[in-house]
N, C-alpha and C positions, 0 to 999 in steps of 0.2 A: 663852672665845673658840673654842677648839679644838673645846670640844666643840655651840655652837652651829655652827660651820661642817659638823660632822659630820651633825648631824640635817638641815641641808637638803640635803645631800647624798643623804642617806637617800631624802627626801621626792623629790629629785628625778628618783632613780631608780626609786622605787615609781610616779613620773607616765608617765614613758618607758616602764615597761611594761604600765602601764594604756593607754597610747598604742597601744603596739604590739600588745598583743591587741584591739583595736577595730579598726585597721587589719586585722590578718589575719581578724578574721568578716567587714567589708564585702568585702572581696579572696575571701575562699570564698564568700558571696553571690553575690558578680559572676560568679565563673566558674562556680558552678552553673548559675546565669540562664544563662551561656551557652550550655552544656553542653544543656538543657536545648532551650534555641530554636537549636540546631544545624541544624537542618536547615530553617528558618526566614530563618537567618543565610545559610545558603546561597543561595535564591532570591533574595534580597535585595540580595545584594551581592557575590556571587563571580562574576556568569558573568553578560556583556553583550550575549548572542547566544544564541538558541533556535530552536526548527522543530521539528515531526511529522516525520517520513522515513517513507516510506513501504517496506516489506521487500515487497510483493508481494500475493497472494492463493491462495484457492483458490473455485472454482464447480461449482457441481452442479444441473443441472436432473435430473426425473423419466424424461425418456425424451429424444433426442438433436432434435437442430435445425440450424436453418439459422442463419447469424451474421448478424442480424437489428441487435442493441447488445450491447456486453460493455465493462465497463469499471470500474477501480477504479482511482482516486487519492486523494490528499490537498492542499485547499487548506489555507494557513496564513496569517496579517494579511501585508498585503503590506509593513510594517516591522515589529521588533521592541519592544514601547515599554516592556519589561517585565513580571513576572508576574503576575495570571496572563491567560494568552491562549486565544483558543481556534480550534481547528483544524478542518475538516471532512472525515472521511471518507466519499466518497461509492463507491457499488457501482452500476452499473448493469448492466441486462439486458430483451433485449427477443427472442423467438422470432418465428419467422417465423407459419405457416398455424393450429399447434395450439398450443393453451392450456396453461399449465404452470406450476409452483412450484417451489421451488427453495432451496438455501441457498447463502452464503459465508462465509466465513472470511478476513477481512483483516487483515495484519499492519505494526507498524509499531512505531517507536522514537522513544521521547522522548530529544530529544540538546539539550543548554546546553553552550555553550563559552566561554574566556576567550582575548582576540585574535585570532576568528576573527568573520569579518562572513557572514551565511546572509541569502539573500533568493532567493524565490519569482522565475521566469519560465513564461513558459506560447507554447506554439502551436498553432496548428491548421491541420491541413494538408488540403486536399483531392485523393482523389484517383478521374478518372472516367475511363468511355474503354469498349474494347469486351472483353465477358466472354472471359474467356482470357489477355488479354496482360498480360504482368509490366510491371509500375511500379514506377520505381525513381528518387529522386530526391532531391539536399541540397539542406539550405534554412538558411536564416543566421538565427540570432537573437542582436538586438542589447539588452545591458540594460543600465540608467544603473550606473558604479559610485556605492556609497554616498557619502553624505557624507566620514566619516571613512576613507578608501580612502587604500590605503600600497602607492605604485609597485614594492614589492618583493614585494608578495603575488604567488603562486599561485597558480592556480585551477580548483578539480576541479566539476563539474558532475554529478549525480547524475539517475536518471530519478525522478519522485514519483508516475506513475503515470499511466494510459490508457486514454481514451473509444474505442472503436470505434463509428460511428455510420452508418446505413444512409440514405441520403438518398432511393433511390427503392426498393428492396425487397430481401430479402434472400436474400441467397448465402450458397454454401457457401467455407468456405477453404483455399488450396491452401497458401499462404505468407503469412507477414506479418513486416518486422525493423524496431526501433528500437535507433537506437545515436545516442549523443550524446558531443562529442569534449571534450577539457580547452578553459576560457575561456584569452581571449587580451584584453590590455588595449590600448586603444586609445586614443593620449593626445589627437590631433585630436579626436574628440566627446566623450570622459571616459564611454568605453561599455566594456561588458565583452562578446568576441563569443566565439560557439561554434556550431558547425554540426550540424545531426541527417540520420542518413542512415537513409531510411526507403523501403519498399516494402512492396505490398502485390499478392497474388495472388487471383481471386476466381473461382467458375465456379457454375452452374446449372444440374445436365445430372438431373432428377429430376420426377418427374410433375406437383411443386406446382411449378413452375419456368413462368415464362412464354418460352414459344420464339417468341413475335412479338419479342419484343424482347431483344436482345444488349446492353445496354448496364449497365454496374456504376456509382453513385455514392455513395463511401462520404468521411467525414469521420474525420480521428484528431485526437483534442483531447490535446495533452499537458502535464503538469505537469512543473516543474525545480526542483530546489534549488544556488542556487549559494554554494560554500565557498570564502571566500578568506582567506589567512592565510600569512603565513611559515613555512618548517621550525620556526621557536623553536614553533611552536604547534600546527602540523596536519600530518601527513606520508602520502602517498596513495600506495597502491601496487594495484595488482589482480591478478586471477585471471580465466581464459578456463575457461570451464566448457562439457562437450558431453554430451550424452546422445542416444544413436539407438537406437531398439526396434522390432520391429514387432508385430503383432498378426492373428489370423486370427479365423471367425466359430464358435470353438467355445471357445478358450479366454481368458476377458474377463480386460484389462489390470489388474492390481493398484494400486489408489495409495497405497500405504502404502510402496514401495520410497522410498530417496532415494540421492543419489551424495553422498558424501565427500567435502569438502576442505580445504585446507591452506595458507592465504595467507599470506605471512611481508612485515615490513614490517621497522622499528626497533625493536631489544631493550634493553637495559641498564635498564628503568622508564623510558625515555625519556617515552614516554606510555602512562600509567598505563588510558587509556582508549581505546576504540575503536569504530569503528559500520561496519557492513555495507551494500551500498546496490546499486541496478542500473544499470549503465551501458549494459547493451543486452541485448535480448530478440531470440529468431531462431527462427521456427518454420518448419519445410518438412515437408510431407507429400506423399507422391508421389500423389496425386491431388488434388481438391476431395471435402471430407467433410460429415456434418453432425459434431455434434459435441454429449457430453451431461456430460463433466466440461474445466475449463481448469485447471493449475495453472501458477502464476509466483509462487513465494515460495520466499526465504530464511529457515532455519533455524538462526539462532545458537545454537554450542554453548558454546565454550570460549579466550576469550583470555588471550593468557597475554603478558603485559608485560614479562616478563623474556628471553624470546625472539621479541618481537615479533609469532607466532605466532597467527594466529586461524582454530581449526576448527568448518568449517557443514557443513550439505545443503543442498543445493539441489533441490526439490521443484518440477522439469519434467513437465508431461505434459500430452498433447494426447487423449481417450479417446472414442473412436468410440461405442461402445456399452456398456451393461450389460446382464446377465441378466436383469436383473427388471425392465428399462424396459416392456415391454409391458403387462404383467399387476398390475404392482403399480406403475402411472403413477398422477401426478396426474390424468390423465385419460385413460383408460384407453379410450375410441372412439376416438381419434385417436392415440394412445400403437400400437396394435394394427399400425398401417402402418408401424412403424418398421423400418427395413430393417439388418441387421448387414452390413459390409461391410471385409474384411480387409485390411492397408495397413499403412505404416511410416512411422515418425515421426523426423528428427532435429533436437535441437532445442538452441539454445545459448545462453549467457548469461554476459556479462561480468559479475564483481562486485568492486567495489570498496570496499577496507576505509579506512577515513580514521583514522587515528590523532592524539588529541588528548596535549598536553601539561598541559593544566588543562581538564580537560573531564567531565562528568556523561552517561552511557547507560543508557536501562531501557527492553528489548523486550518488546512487549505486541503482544496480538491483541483482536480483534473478532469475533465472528460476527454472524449474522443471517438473514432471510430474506426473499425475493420471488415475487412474482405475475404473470405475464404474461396478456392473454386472449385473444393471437392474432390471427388474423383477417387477418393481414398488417400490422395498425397501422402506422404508419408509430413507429418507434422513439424519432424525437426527443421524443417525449411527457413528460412529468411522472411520469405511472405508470409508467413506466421507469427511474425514480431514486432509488435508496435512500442515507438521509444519517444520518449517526452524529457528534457532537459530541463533541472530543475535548476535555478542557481540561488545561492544563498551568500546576498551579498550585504553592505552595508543597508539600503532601503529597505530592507526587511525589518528592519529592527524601530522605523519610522514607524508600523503600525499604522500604515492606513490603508483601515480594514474599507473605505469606502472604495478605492482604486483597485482592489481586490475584485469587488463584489462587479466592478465595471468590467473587469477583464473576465472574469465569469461568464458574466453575459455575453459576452465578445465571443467567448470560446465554444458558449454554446449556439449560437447562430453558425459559427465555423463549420462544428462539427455536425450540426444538421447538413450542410450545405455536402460536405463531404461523404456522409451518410447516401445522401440523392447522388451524389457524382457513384460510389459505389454500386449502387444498385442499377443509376443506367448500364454501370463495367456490363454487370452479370444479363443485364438485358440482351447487350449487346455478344457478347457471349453464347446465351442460348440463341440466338440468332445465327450464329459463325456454325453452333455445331449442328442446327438442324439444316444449313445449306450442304455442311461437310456429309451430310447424310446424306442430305439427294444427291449430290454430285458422286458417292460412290454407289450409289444404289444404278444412275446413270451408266455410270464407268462399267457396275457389273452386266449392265443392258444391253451394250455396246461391243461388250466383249465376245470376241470371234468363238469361242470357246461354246 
């Protein structure tokens, strides 16, 4: 009896651990698999809120202009319904009398977060009246809050970016400021409000300039992103940023300089993550110029979560002229009257950093390139709008920032290549209109008259 009670004993602890190593290969399976689709897992199911943010730009025409269109934003779906999504980066640019190419450079950051609600607003502001006087003026905008909205959220309001649009011809600019203030909730309509305070300077005192007519009518289209979330989840703090330089007509402005800085929010890993963004642009120049580089972008360096700490540049600069706009223009007849004119620039920009508590960030840029053919076009054109499809899908969240860095490179050999393919356009161009010239100079030769 003993010794039958023994063998099943035996038997039934040889089954318990036949049991228990099948348990532990399905249990290493499963967490491999996991392991595995990590970052899969991610998009999936960590993070119920997304957006493009836009960090700013840089622009470079061949030879300087009058502010004719300029503009760079980001739309994004106007709800969030999951991944993946896709975003629109657009660049616009329009010169005034002479024909020209050009590149940019736009930058911008993919940001997921967990208890924070992002939804797109937008304006458009018009503003007209007689060349010379400063315009200066707030305007209110109202947005529905979300469905799932928590009366205890706070609300930081970001700029995503801005059309300047020339509605009857183009001028030169003396000033221009966009600043937009924290939302405010509003429980009679179930709106979220926040006001932007915007002006704009504009003058014409140069030969292509019409002197019958004094009047300026420009449009500013802007993009918003609004963040709202508790401290448990998002904590917002800024930074007032200035840069003032000036410039004469012998030694040309450098853009490779940038200013330093130092934002300090919440440390302890509170939030592990954090995004950079603009709250307001401010340019003044002590005269009306044209103008042949614009830059407005932020430079994420280094955040550090344990001091809450996060160090950028901020790459400001308003650039009258280059050395080699003349002679080495896209279009070099009309490039030849560009005039150098010395002047000073100050220029400033809020940035505000948003610190997430469960939150995903990967800064990325764009480049690319444009074509204008002058003339005076009227700017609101379609040829005046360049567009770049962003998409924000699960491999974003893979972090590899080395595939990045190749596609960069990719992009910029493209967009070189494209740049030359433009300027042979305008080559061939001035070719077409100095033939259309002889041939009517002909036509009048020949005429019986």
């Amino acid at each position: 009896m003993l010794q039958k009670s023994s063998f099943c004993v035996t038997n039934c602890c040889r089954y318990l651990e036949w049991l228990a190593v099948i348990l532990i290969c399905c249990i290493n399976t499963l967490l491999l698999k996991a392991q595995d689709t990590a970052g899969h897992t991610q998009a999936d199911t960590l993070y119920n809120s997304a957006a493009v943010v836009w960090g700013g730009f840089t622009h470079q025409w061949s030879y300087n202009h009058r502010l004719n269109r300029l503009g760079s934003y980001i739309e994004n779906p106007p709800e969030f319904t999951g991944f993946p999504f896709t975003a629109s980066f657009y660049h616009t640019s329009a010169t005034g009398l002479g024909p020209d190419a050009g590149t940019y450079n736009g930058f911008y950051s993919y940001v997921a977060a967990n208890g924070v609600v992002i939804q797109p607003a937008q304006k458009s502001i018009r503003f007209s009246g007689k060349l010379g006087d400063m315009h200066n003026a707030t305007f209110e905008v109202l947005a529905d809050a979300p469905k799932d909205f928590n009366v205890n959220y706070h609300h930081t309001v970001i700029i995503n970016g801005f059309d300047i649009v020339s509605e009857r011809r183009a001028d030169k600019l003396q000033m221009l400021r966009i600043s937009v203030s924290k939302g405010y909730y509003i429980p009679v309509t179930c709106q979220i409000r926040f006001t932007i305070d915007a002006a704009l300077l504009v003058r014409c005192q140069s030969v292509e300039c019409n002197y019958l007519n004094d009047r300026f009518d420009y449009t500013i289209n802007l993009q918003f992103l609004i963040f709202s979330a508790t401290e448990q989840y998002m904590f917002t703090s800024q930074q007032d940023c200035h840069h003032v330089y000036n410039w004469n007509k012998h030694a040309e402005v450098q853009n490779n300089f940038y200013n330093e800085y130092n934002t300090s929010g919440i440390g302890n890993d509170l939030y592990p993550t954090a995004l950079l963004a603009f709250q307001s642009i401010n340019i003044v120049l002590d005269r009306p110029h044209w103008y042949v580089e614009w830059h407005s972008a932020i430079q994420p360096e280094r955040y550090d979560s344990k001091s809450g700490n996060y160090r950028f540049s901020l790459d400001l600069l308003f650039k009258q002229w280059s050395s080699d706009m003349k002679k080495k223009s896209a279009y070099p007849s009309k490039s030849k009257f560009s005039i150098k004119r010395n002047g000073w620039a100050a220029i400033d920009g809020t940035v505000l950093m948003l610190q997430f508590s469960s939150g995903f960030v990967l800064n990325n840029s764009n480049k690319g390139a444009f074509k204008w053919e002058g003339k005076n076009q009227p700017g609101n054109r379609q040829t005046a709008v360049t567009k770049q499809d962003i998409v924000f899908d699960k491999s974003i969240f893979l972090k590899d920032l080395q595939q990045f860095k190749q596609s960069r490179l990719q992009q910029e050999a493209e967009v070189q290549e494209l740049y030359q393919q433009y300027i042979n356009d305008l080559s061939k161009m001035k070719e077409q209109r100095k033939q259309e010239k002889e041939q009517r100079k002909a036509d009048k030769k020949n005429d019986p008259k």
